[in-house]
N, C-alpha and C positions, 0 to 999 in steps of 0.2 A: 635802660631796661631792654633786654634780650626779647624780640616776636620773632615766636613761632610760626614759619609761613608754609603753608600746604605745598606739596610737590606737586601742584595738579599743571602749571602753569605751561606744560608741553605737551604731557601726556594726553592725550584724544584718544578714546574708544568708541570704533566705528561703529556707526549705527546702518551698516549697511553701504555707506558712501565707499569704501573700501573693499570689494571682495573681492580682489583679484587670485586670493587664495587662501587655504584655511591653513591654521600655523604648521600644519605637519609639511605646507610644502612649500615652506621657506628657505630658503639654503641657509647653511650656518652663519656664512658672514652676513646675510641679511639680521638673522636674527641676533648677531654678534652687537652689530649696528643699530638698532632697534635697542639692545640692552644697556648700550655705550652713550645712546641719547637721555636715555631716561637716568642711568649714573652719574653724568656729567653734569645733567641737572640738579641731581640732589648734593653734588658735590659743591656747586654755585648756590644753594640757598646755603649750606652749609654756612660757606665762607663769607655770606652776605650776613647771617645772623649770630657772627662769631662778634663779641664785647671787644676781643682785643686781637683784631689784626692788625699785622705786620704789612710791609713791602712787598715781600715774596706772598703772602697771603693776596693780597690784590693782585699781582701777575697773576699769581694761579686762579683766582676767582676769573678774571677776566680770559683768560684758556680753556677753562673746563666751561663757562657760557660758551663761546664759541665752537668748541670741539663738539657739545652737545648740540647747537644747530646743525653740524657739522654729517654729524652720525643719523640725526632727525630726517636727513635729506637721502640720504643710502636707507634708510626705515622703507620695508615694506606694506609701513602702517601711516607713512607720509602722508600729509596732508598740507595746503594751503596754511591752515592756520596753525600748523605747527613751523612755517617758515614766522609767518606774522607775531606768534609768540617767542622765537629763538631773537627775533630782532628785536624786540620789545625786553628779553634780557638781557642781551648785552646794552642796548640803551640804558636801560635802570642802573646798572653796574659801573657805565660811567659816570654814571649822572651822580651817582652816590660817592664817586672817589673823586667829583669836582670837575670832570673832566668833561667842558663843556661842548666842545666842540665834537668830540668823537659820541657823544652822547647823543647830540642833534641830528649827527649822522645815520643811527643806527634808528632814532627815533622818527625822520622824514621816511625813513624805509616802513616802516611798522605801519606809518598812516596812510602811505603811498597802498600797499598792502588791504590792508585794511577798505579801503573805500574801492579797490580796484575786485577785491573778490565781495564787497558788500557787508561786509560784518558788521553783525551789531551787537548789544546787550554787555556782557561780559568784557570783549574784545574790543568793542568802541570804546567804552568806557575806558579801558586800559591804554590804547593809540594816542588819545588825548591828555593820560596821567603821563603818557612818556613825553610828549611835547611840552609840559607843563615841566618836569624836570629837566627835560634837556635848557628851557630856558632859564629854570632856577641856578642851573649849574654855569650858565655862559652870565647871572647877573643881567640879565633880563625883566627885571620887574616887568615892564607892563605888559608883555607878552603872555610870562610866565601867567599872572593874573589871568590872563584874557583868557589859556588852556586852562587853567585850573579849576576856574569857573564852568569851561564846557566838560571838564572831565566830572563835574563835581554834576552835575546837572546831567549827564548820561547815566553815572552811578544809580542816582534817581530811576532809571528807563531800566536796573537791572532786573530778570525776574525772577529768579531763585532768590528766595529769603538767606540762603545760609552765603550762597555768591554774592551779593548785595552788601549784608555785612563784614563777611572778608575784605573787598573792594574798600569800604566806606573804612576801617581801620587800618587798611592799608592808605589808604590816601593822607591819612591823617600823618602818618610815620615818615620822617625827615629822609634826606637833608631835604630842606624849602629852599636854606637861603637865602630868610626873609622876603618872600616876594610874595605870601599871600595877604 
């Protein structure tokens, strides 16, 4: 079965924490860069919730995560947690194509991240789903278990009703790997 997963997971709209300028006084390739994060990303959900990908479909999925961190980082609209969220998809992406090592990599980054600028709700909950798959994918059980558990139990701590539910059906959505 094919989920639908919201493009929210890079995009951040300042609340202020960002005004170094209002969009008219962006340069282009700022805003080039800005438009190439936010594309790259919807090009990786794409290929994440495609039924029947190919080889070339996974290279490119795992390109366009990265390129989209990539461009996130040149974003005039940069933030911390859009580093913590760019690593937190290429974690997922290998995690899901098995790959467990580059998975764990990408996911020590996220929770490094994550506790080092203090995030919580949403983003914790998520730092712990990727350590939970990075282990699923290296065949980890009791590890795996162990994040799953703390990822399942932040989900819990999320506040928004409608982020909560997202989270909570996404956690549920493979690969596991049998480890929970």
């Amino acid at each position: 079965m094919k989920q639908i997963i919201p493009i929210i997971v890079l995009i951040v709209f300042s609340k202020g924490e960002n005004n170094m300028a209002t969009k008219n006084q962006f340069t282009e390739d700022q805003k080039l860069h800005h438009y190439m994060g936010i594309e790259m990303n919807i090009q990786t959900w794409n290929l994440l919730g495609k039924d029947d990908r190919n080889e070339q479909d996974d290279q490119r999925m795992i390109s366009f995560a990265k390129a989209s961190l990539f461009h996130w980082r040149l974003s005039p609209k940069y933030l911390p947690v859009n580093e913590q969220r760019g690593q937190w998809m290429i974690s997922r992406i290998y995690a899901v194509l098995g790959k467990g090592e580059e998975a764990m990599k990408y996911a020590k980054e996220t929770l490094r991240l994550t506790e080092e600028h203090g995030f919580k709700d949403f983003d914790l909950a998520y730092a712990y789903e990727s350590m939970a798959r990075a282990h699923a994918a290296m065949a980890n059980n009791e590890d795996c278990g162990k994040w799953y558990n703390k990822a399942l139990n932040a989900g819990e701590l999320i506040n928004g009703a409608e982020d909560k539910k997202y989270y909570k059906s996404d956690l549920k959505s493979g690969p596991w790997f049998n480890c929970r």
